[in-house]
C-alpha positions in Angstrom: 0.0 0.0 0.0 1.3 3.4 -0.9 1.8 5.9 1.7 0.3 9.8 0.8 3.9 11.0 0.2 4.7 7.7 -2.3 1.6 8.7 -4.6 2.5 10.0 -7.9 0.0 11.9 -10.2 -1.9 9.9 -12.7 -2.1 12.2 -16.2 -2.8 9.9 -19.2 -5.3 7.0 -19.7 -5.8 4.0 -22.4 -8.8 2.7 -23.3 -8.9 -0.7 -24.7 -12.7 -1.2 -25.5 -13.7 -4.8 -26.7 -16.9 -6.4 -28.6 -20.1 -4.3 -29.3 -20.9 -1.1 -30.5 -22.7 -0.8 -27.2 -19.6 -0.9 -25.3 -17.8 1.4 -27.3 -21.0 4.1 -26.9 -19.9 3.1 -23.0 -15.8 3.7 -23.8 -16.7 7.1 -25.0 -18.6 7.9 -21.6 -15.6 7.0 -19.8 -13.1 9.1 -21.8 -15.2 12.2 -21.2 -15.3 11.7 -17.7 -11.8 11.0 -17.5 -11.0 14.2 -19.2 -13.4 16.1 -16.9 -10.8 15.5 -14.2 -8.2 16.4 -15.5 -6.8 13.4 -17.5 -5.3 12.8 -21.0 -6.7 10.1 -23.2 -3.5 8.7 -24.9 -3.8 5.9 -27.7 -3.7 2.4 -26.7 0.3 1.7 -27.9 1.2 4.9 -25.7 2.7 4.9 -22.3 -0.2 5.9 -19.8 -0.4 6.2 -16.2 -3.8 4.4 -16.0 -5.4 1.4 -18.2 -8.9 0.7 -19.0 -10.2 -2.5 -20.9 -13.6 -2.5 -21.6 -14.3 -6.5 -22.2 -16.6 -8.3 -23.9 -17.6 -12.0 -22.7 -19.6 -13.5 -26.2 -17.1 -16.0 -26.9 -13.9 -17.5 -25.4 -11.9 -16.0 -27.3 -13.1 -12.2 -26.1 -11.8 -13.5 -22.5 -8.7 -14.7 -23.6 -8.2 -11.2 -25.2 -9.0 -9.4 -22.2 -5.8 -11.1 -20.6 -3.6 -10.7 -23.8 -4.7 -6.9 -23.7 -3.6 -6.6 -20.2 -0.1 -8.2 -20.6 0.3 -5.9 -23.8 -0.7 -3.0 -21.9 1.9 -3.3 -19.3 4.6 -4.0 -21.4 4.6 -0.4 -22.2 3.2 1.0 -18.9 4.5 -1.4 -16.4 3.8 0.7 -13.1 0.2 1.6 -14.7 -2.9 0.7 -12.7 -4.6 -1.3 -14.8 -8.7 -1.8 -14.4 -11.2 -3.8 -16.5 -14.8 -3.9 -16.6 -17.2 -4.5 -18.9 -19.5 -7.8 -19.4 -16.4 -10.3 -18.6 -15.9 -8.3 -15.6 -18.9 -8.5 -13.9 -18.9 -12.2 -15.1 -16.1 -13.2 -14.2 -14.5 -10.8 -11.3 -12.4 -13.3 -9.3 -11.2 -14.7 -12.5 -10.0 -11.2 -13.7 -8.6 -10.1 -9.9 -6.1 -13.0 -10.2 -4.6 -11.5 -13.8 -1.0 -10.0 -12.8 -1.2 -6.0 -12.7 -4.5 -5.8 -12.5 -5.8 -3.3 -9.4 -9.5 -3.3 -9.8 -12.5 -4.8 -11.7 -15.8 -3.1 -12.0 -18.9 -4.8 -13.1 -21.2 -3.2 -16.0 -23.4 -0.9 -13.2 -20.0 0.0 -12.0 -18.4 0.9 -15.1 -18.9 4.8 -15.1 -17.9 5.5 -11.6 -14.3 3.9 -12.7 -12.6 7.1 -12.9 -13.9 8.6 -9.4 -12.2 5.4 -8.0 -8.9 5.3 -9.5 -7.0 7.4 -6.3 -8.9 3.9 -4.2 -6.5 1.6 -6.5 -3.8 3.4 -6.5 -3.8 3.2 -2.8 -5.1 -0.3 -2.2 -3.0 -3.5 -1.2 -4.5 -5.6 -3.3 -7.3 -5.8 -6.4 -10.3 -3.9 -5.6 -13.9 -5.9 -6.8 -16.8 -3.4 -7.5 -19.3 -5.3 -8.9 -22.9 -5.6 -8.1 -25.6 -8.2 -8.5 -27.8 -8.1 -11.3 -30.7 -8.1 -10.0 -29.9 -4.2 -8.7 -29.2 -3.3 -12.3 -32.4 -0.6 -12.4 -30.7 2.4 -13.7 -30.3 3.3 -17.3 -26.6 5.0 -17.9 -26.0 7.6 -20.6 -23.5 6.7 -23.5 -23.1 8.1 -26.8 -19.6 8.1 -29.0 -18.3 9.9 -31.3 -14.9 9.8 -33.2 -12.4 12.0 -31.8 -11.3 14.4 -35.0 -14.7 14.5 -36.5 -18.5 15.2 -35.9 -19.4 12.8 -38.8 -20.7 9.5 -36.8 -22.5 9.0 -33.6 -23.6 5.6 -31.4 -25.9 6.3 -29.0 -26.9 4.0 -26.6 -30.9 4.3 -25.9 -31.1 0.6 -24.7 -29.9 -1.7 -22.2 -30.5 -4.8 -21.0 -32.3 -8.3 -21.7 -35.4 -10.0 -20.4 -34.9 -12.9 -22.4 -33.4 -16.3 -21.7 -32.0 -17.7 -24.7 -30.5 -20.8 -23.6 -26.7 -19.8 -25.0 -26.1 -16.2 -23.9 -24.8 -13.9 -20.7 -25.7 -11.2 -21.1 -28.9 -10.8 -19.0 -26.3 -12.0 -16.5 -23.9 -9.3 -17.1 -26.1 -6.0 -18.2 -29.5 -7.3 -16.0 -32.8 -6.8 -17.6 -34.0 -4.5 -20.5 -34.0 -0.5 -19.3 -34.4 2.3 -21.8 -33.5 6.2 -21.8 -35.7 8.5 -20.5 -37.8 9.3 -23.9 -37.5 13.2 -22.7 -33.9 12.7 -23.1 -33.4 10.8 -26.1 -35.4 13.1 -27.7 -32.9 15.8 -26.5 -29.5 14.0 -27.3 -31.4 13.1 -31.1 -31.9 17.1 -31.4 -28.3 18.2 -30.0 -26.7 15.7 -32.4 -29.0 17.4 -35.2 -27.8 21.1 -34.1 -24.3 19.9 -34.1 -24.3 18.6 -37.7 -23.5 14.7 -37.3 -24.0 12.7 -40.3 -24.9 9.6 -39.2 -26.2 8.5 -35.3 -26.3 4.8 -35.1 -29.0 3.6 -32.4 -27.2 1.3 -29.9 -28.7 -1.3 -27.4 -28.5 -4.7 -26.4 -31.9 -5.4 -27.3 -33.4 -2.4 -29.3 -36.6 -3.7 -30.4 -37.7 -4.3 -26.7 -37.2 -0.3 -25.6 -39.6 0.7 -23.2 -39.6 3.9 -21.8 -41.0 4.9 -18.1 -43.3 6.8 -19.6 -44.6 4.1 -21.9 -43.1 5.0 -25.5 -41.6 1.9 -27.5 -38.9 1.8 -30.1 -40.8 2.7 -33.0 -41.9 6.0 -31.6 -38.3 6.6 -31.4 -38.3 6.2 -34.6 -41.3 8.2 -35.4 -39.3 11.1 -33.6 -36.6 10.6 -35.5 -38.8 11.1 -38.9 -41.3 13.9 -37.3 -38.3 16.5 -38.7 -36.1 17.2 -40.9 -32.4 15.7 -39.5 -28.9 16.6 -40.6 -27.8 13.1 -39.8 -28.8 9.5 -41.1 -30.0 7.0 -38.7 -28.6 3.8 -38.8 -30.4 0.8 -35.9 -27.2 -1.2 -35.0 -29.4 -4.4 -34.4 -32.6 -5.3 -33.6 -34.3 -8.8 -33.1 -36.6 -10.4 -35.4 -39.7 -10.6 -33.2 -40.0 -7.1 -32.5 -39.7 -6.4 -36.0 -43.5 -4.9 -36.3 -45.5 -4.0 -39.1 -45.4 -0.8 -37.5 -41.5 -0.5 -37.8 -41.6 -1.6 -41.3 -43.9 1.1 -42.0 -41.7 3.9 -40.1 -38.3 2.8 -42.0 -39.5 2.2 -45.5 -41.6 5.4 -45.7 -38.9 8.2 -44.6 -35.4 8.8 -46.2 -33.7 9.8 -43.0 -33.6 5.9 -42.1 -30.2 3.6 -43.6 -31.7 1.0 -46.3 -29.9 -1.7 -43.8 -31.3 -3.9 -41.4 -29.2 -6.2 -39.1 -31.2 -8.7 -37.2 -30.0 -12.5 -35.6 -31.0 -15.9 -37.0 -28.3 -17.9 -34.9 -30.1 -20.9 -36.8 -32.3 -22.0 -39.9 -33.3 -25.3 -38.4 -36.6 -25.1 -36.6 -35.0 -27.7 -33.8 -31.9 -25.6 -33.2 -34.1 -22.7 -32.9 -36.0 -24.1 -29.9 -33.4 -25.4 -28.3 -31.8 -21.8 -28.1 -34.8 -20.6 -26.8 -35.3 -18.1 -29.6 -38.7 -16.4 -30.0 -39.4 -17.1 -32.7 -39.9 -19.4 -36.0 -38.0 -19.8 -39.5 -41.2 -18.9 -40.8 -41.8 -15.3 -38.7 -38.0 -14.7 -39.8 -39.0 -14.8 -43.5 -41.7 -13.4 -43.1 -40.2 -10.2 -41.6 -37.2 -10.3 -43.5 -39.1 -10.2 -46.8 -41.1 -8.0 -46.1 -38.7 -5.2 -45.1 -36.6 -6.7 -48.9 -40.2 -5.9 -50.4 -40.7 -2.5 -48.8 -37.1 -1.0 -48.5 -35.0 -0.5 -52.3 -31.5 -1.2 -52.6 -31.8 -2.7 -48.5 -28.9 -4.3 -46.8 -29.8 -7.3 -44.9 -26.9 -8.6 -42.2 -27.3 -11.4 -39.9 -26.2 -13.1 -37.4 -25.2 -17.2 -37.1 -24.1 -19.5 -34.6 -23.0 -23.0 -35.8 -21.6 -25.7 -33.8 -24.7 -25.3 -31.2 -24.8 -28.7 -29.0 -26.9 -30.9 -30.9 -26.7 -29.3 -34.5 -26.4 -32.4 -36.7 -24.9 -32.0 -40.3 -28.9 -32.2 -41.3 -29.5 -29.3 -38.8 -26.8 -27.2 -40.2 -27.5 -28.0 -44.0 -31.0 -26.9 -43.0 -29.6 -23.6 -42.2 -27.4 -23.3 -45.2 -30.7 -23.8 -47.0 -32.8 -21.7 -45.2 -29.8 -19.0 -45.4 -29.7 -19.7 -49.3 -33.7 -18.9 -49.4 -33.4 -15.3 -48.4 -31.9 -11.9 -49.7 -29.4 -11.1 -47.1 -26.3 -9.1 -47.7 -23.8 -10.7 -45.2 -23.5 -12.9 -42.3 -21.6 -12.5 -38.8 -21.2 -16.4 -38.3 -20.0 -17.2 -34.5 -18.5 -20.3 -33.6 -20.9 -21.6 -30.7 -18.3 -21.7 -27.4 -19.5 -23.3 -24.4 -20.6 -20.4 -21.6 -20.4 -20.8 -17.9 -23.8 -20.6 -15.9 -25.8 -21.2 -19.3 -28.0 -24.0 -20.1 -26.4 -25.1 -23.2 -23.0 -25.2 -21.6 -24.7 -28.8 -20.1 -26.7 -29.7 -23.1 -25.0 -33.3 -24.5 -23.6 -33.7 -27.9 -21.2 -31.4 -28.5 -20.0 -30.6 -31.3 -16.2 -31.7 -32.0 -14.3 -27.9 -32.4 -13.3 -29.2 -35.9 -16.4 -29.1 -37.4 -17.6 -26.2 -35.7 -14.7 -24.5 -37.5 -15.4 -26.1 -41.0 -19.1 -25.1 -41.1 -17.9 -21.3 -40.0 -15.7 -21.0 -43.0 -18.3 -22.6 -45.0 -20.5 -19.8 -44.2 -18.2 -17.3 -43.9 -17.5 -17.9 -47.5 -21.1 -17.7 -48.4 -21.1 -14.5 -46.8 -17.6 -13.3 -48.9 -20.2 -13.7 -52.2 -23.2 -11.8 -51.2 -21.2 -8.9 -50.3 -19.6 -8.6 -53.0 -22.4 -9.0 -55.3 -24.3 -6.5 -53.4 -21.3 -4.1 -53.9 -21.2 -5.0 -57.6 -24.9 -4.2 -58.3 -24.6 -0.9 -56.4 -21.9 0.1 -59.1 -23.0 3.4 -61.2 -25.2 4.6 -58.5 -24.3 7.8 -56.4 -24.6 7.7 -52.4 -23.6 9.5 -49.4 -20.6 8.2 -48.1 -19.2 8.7 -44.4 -16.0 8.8 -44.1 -14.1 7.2 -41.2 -10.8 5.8 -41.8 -7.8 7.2 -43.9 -5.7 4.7 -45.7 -2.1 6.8 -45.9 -0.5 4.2 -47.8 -2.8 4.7 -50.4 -3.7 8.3 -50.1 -7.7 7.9 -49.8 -10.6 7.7 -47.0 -12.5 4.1 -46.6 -16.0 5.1 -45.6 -19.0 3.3 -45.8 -22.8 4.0 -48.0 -25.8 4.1 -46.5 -26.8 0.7 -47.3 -23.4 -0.8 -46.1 -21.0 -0.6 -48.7 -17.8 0.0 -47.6 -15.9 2.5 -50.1 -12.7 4.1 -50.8 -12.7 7.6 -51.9 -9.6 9.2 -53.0 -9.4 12.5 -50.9 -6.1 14.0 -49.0 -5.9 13.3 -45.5 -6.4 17.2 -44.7 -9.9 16.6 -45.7 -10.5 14.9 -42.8 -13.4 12.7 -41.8 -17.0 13.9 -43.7 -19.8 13.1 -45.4 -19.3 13.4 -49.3 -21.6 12.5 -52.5 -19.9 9.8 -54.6 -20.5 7.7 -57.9 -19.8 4.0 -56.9 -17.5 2.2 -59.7 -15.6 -1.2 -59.5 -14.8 -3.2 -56.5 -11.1 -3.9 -55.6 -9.6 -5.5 -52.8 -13.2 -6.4 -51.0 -13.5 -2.0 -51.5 -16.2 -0.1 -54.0 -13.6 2.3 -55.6 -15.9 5.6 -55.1 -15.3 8.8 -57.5 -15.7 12.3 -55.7 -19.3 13.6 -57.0 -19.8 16.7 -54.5 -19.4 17.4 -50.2 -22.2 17.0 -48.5 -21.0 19.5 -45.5 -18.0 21.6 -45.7 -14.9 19.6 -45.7 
C-alpha cells in the first residue's frame, strides 16, 4: 500500500474497448469523464499512467483477449494501474482479480464510476472488486460516442439490457434486464446531435426492439421522432431482433429517407429444432416473413445477420438446414459465430457437442457464403451515387475508406487534410473487398 507522500499523479489513460458497439457508446462515456478530471486520453500503444479495458464476454476468445490486452498494456506502462470492466468483468471478477497487474474490476453498473475510483487503486493493497448483483441493475446509464477528430458519426446508446433467456447467452447476466432512456432525453440527445451537424447517429442497445420507456413510448416511436423532422444526420439501428420487427416498424423505416436501407437482425439458426433449443422467440417462418417484407418495402436494402454454428446438438442435417434456409433469403452478409461453451448457461450442459473441428469447418463454409453476397451487393450498387461517411484514412494509399448508407464499404480518393465527412460519390468497380468511389460533390463543408 502506498503511503500519501509515495503517490505520484496519474495524467494519461488508455482505453482498450472490446466487442459491441454498445460498449464502445460506454468507452466514449468513460473518456469524457476522464477528461473532466483532468486526464489525457493517450492511444492504446502509448505509455499511460492508468489502463482501462472494456471486455466483452460473447465467446472464449473475447476473454482470452482481455488477458492478452492486459499483458500488452503493461509491457509499455508497467507501473500503470490497470482496471477492467465490462461484461467479462462482472462475469467473471475473481477470475479477472487473479490476472498479474490488474488493481480493480468493475462490473457493468459500476463501469462509469471507474474514474472517481482510480485514487482507491492506486492506494489499495490488493485488487479492488466493485461489482454488483444483477438483479440491482435498475438504472439506465447515458452513453453516446463519437470519433475524436470529427463530428461525422454518432452511437448512442438508448437501450440496455435483456429479459430474455436464450439458452446460450450472458448477457442478462452481465447488463440485468431491458432498461431504456428517459424518452424526454433521447429526444434531446437526437436534437443536440441534429444542431451539431452529425452525419450519421447509429441507435445502440443490447436489445433495441424491446425499448420501453417509463413513460410508456416503444422503439418505433423513437423512430417516429426521429422522422417527425427534418435531421442533418442519417439513422442507422445497430441491431434489432426479429420478433420485434412490427409492421409498424416496417412502416416507419421504409416510408422516410432519413432511415439507412440496412437492417441487421440475428437468426443464430435456420433449423426449426436448433431454434428451440436456443430458446429463440421465434420461428423460420416469422424470420421470413419479416425479412421479406422489409426486402419488399425498403430499395436497394442491406440485410446482415447473425449465425451461430456448432450449437450442441446441431447435426450435419440441422446445419444443411440452415445453409438452406440462409440460401432462401436476400441477405447481404452474415456474422457467423463459432458456438463456445458459456459458464452458468443451459447449453454449456446440453449433451452432444459438437467436436471444435467441425464447428470450424461449417464457420468457414458460411463465412464464404457470406464473402459472395457482399460482393455481389457491392457489384450491383456500381453506377449509382450515395452519401458516403468517411471514417478511416488509408495513408498508404492516399484515400478515406468510408461506408454508404446501405453498407458498402468504399474508398474515396481525398487527401488526409480533408479529414473525416460526409461526401456525394459515384460507386465504380470493386477492388480488394473495396467499392472504388469517385468524388461527385461534399455533403458538408470539408
Amino acid at each position: 500500500m502506498l503511503s500519501e507522500d509515495t503517490i505520484r499523479p496519474l495524467q494519461r489513460v488508455a482505453i482498450t474497448t472490446l466487442g459491441c458497439k454498445l460498449n464502445y457508446a460506454e468507452s466514449a462515456a468513460l473518456h469524457a469523464r476522464f477528461v473532466e478530471r483532468g486526464f489525457t486520453v493517450v492511444a492504446e500503444d502509448v505509455a499511460a499512467d492508468v489502463i482501462v479495458v472494456n471486455t466483452c464476454t460473447v465467446t472464449d476468445a473475447a476473454d482470452a483477449e482481455c488477458r492478452k490486452i492486459v499483458r500488452r498494456h503493461l509491457r509499455t506502462s508497467p507501473d500503470a494501474i490497470v482496471a477492467v470492466t465490462g461484461c467479462f468483468a462482472q462475469l467473471q471478477p475473481e477470475s479477472i482479480a487473479s490476472i498479474d497487474g490488474v488493481r480493480g474490476v468493475f462490473g457493468t453498473a459500476e463501469k462509469l464510476s471507474l474514474p472517481d475510483r482510480i485514487a482507491e487503486l492506486q492506494t489499495a493493497a490488493s485488487p479492488r472488486i466493485y461489482v454488483r448483483e444483477t438483479s440491482d441493475m435498475m438504472d439506465f446509464a447515458e452513453a453516446r460516442s463519437v470519433e475524436s477528430d470529427g463530428r461525422t458519426r454518432a452511437f448512442v446508446k438508448v437501450q440496455d439490457g435483456c429479459d430474455y433467456n436464450c439458452s446460450f447467452c450472458t448477457i442478462p447476466l452481465a447488463r440485468g434486464g431491458s432498461r431504456a432512456m428517459p424518452f424526454e432525453a433521447l429526444c434531446r440527445e437526437l436534437d443536440r446531435l441534429d444542431a451539431e451537424r452529425f452525419r450519421e447517429v447509429i441507435l445502440t442497445g443490447v436489445n433495441l426492439g424491446e425499448f420501453k420507456a417509463s413513460s410508456g413510448e416503444r422503439f418505433v416511436d423513437v423512430l417516429r421522432y426521429i422522422a417527425s423532422r427534418e435531421r442533418s444526420y442519417r439513422v442507422r439501428v445497430s441491431s434489432i431482433e426479429p420478433n420485434t420487427i412490427s409492421d409498424e416498424i416496417i412502416d416507419v423505416v421504409s416510408t422516410n429517407s432519413v432511415f439507412c436501407p440496412h437492417v441487421h437482425t440475428p437468426l443464430q439458426s435456420g433449423s426449426p429444432d436448433v431454434l428451440r433449443r436456443m430458446r429463440r422467440r421465434y420461428t423460420t417462418e416469422r424470420y421470413r416473413d419479416r425479412i421479406m417484407r422489409l426486402h419488399d418495402r425498403v430499395p436497394g436494402l442491406a440485410i446482415g445477420i447473425d449465425v451461430i454454428v456448432g450449437f450442441p446438438g446441431e447435426t450435419q442435417d440441422h446445419f444443411e438446414e440452415t445453409v438452406s434456409f440462409l440460401a432462401s433469403l436476400p441477405w447481404t452478409y452474415l456474422h457467423v459465430f463459432t458456438y463456445s461453451e458459456r459458464p452458468n448457461t443451459p447449453a454449456a450442459t446440453y449433451p452432444d457437442a459438437v467436436p471444435m473441428s467441425v464447428r470450424r469447418a461449417r464457420t468457414a463454409r458460411l463465412r464464404a457464403m457470406s464473402d459472395e453476397r457482399r460482393l455481389a451487393h457491392a457489384r450491383r450498387s456500381a453506377g449509382d451515387v450515395r452519401e458516403v461517411v468517411t471514417e478511416s484514412y488509408d495513408a498508404d494509399r492516399q484515400r478515406w475508406i468510408g461506408w454508404t448508407d446501405n453498407y458498402v464499404r468504399v474508398a474515396v480518393d481525398l487527401p488526409f487534410a480533408t479529414g473525416r465527412s460526409a461526401v456525394r460519390v459515384r460507386l465504380g468497380d470493386v477492388i480488394d473487398d473495396t467499392t472504388v468511389g469517385m468524388v461527385d460533390g461534399f455533403v458538408i463543408a470539408p
